[in-house]
C-alpha atoms as one frame of an Amber mdcrd trajectory, in Angstrom:
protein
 -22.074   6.039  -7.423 -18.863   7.057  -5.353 -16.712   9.403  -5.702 -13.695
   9.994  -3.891 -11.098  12.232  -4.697  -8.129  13.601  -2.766  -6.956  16.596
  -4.044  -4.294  18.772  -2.116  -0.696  19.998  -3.066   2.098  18.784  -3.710
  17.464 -12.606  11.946  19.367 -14.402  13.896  22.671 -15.937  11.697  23.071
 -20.131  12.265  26.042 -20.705  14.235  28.751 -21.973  12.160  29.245 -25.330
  13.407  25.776 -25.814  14.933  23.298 -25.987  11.741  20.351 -23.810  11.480
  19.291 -21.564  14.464  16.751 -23.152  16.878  14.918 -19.745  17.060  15.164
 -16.769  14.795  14.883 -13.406  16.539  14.354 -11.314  14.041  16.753  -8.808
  14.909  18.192  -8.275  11.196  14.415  -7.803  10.404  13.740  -4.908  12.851
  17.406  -3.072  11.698  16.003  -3.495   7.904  12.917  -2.094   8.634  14.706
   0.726  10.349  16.962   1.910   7.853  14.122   1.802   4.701  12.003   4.328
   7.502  14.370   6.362   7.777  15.435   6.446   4.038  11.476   6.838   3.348
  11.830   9.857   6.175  14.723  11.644   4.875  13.629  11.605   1.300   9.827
  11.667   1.820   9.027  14.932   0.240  11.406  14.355  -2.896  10.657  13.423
  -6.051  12.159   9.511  -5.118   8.687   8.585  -2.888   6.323  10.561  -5.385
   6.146   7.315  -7.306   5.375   4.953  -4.413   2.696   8.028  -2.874   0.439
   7.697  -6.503   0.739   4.069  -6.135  -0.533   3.821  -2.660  -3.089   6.266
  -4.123  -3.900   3.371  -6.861  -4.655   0.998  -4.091  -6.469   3.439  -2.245
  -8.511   3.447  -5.010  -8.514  -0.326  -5.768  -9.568  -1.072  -2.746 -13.023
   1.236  -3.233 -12.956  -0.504  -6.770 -12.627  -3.904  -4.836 -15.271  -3.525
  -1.929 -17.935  -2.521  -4.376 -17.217  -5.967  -6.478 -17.064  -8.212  -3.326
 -20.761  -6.202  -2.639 -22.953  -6.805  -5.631 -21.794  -3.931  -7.342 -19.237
  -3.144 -10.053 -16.549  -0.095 -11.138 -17.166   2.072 -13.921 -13.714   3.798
 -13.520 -10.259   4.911 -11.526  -8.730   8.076 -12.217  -5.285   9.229 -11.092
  -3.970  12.445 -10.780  -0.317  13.768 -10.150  -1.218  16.090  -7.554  -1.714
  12.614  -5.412  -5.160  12.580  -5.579  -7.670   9.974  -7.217 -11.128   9.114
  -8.177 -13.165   5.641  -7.774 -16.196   5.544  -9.642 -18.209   2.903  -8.364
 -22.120   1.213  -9.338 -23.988  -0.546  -6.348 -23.099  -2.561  -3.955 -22.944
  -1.475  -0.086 -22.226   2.003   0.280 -20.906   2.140   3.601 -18.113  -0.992
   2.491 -17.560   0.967  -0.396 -16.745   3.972   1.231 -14.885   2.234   4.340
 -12.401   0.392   1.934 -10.002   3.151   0.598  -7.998   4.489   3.739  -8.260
   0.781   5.523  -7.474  -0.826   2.287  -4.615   1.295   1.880  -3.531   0.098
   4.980  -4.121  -3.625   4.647  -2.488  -3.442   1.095   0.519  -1.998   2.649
   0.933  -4.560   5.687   0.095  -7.715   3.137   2.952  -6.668   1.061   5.354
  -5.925   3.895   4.814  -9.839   5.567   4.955 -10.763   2.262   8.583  -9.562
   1.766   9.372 -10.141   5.339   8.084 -13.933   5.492   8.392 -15.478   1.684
  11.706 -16.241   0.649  10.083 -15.902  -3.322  10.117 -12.209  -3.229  10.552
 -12.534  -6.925   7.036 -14.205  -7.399   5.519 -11.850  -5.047   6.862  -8.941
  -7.097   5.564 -10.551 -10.153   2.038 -10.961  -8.824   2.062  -6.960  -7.859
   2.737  -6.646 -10.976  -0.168  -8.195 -12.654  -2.448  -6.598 -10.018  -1.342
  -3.143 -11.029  -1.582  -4.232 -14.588  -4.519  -5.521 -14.304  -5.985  -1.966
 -12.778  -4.562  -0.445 -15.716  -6.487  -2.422 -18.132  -9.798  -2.654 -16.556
 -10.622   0.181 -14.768  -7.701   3.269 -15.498  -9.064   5.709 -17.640  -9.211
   7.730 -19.712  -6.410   6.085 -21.598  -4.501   9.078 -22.408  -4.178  10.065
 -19.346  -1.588  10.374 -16.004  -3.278   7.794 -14.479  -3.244   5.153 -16.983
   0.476   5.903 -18.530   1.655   5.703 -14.815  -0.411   2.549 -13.799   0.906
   0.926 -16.929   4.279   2.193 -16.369   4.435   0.760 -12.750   3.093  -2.561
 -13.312   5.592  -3.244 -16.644   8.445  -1.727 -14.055   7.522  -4.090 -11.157
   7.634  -6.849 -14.051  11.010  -5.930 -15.286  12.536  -6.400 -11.392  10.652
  -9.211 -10.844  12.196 -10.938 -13.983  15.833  -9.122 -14.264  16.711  -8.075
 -10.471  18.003 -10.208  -7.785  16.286 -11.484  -4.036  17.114  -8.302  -2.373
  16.366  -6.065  -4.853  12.568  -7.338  -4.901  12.908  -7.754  -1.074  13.785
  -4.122  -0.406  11.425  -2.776  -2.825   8.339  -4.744  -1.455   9.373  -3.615
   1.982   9.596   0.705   0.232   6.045  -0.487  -0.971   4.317  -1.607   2.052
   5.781   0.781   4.567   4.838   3.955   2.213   1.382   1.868   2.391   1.311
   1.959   5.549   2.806   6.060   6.737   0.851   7.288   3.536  -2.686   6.338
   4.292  -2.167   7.326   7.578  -1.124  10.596   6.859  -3.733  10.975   4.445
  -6.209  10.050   7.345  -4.876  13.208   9.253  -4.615  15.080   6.392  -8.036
  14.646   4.531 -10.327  13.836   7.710  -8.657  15.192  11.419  -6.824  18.571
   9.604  -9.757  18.726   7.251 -13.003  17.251   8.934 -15.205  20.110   6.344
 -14.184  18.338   2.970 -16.956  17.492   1.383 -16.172  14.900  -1.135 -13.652
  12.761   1.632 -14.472   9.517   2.467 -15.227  10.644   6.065 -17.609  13.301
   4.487 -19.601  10.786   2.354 -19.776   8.538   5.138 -21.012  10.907   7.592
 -23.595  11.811   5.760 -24.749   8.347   4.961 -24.678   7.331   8.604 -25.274
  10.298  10.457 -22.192   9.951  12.537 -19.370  13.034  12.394 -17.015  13.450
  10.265 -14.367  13.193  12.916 -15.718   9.849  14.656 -15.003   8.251  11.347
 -11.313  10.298  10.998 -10.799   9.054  14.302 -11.703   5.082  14.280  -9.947
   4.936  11.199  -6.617   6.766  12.750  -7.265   4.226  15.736  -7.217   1.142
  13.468  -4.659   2.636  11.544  -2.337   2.913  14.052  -3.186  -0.153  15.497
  -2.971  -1.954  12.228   0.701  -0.535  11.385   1.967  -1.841  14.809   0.889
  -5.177  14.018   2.208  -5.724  10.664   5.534  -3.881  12.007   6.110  -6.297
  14.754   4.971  -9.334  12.568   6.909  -8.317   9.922   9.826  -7.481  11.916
   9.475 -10.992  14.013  10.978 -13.290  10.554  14.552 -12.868  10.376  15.697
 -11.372   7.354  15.655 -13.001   4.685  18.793 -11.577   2.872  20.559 -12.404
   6.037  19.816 -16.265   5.915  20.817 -16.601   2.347  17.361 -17.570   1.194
  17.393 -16.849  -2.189  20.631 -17.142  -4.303  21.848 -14.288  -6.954  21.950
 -11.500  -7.657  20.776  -8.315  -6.325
């Protein structure tokens, strides 16, 4: 069984007479992603980026949820708290895949849904299918029922679904972009947080892991701060290499 909580405080624009561009820059991209970092900077202790924080925690633990599936094994539960922690009960499966998903899972969760606002030009459907994943969560695995974890899981998914349907291209655009770059910052500051600031935390990922393998707490802190980093680079530049989509009039209506 594992446990795993987290406790802690509170593009380039076709010429006019010359039909489409030969080569998109992605220029428009890079400024886009720009200005929602430093929007997600300025307000990232408020109460604006709480909601996006417990829903990277959700994937977080999703992704534990997840590995332990694709490994033979199955979930008994997820629990969210609002103090931005969470809780992945898990039954078989591989132990050391189990306990590997949540931080990288957070991270390839975050990068997936940043190409996929940056690339698809059906923002819209992507939205909707983020919505029926965190739905999904809700149903199956979020409990108890009358809980925070399970009125907020609900309440995301049904808001995602509500964008999705009544909200405009570049409304779903810039929200899957919020999404996957909070993703992306979050689990990496939860990597510094719960494993390099905190390498004595018993029930951490790191922890569990080390004493599974044998290997320090702070080997595992720092691979996964290494991939991390590395990962967050690469889905920024590919993101950030597709013009913008709201630029090249991809998707009539509103916003």
């Amino acid at each position: 069984m594992i446990s795993d909580p987290k406790l802690r405080p509170p593009g380039s624009r076709p010429g006019p007479l010359s039909g489409p561009a030969p080569h998109a820059t992605g220029g428009g991209s890079w400024l886009a992603l720009l200005g929602v970092v430093a929007l997600l900077w300025f307000f990232w202790s408020s109460w604006l980026v709480f909601p996006f924080k417990i829903l990277v925690v959700l994937f977080h633990e999703l992704s534990h949820a997840l590995a332990a599936i694709a490994t033979g094994g199955s979930v008994l539960s997820i629990e969210l708290v609002p103090q931005e922690g969470g809780l992945a009960r898990t039954a078989g499966g591989s132990r050391f895949l189990v306990l590997s998903a949540g931080y990288l899972g957070s991270l390839l969760w975050g990068g997936m849904i940043l190409l996929a606002a940056a690339k698809s030009r059906l923002d819209r459907a992507v939205t909707t299918v983020l919505a029926a994943i965190v739905l999904g969560a809700a149903l199956l695995w979020v409990r108890p029922f009358w809980s925070f974890g399970f009125a907020f899981t609900a309440a995301a998914g049904l808001a995602l679904l509500v964008v999705s349907r009544k909200l405009g291209h570049v409304t779903n655009d810039f929200l899957l972009r919020l999404v996957g770059l909070v993703s992306l910052f979050y689990a990496l500051f939860d990597i510094q947080s719960d494993v390099l600031a905190r390498p004595n935390l018993c029930a951490s990922d790191a922890s569990q892991l080390a004493r599974l393998t044998g290997l320090p707490t702070l080997f595992w802190g720092i691979l996964w701060m290494l991939a991390g980093l590395a990962a967050a680079w690469f889905f920024l530049r590919k993101a950030a290499s597709y013009p913008n989509q709201s630029e090249t009039g991809a998707e009539s209506g509103g916003v």
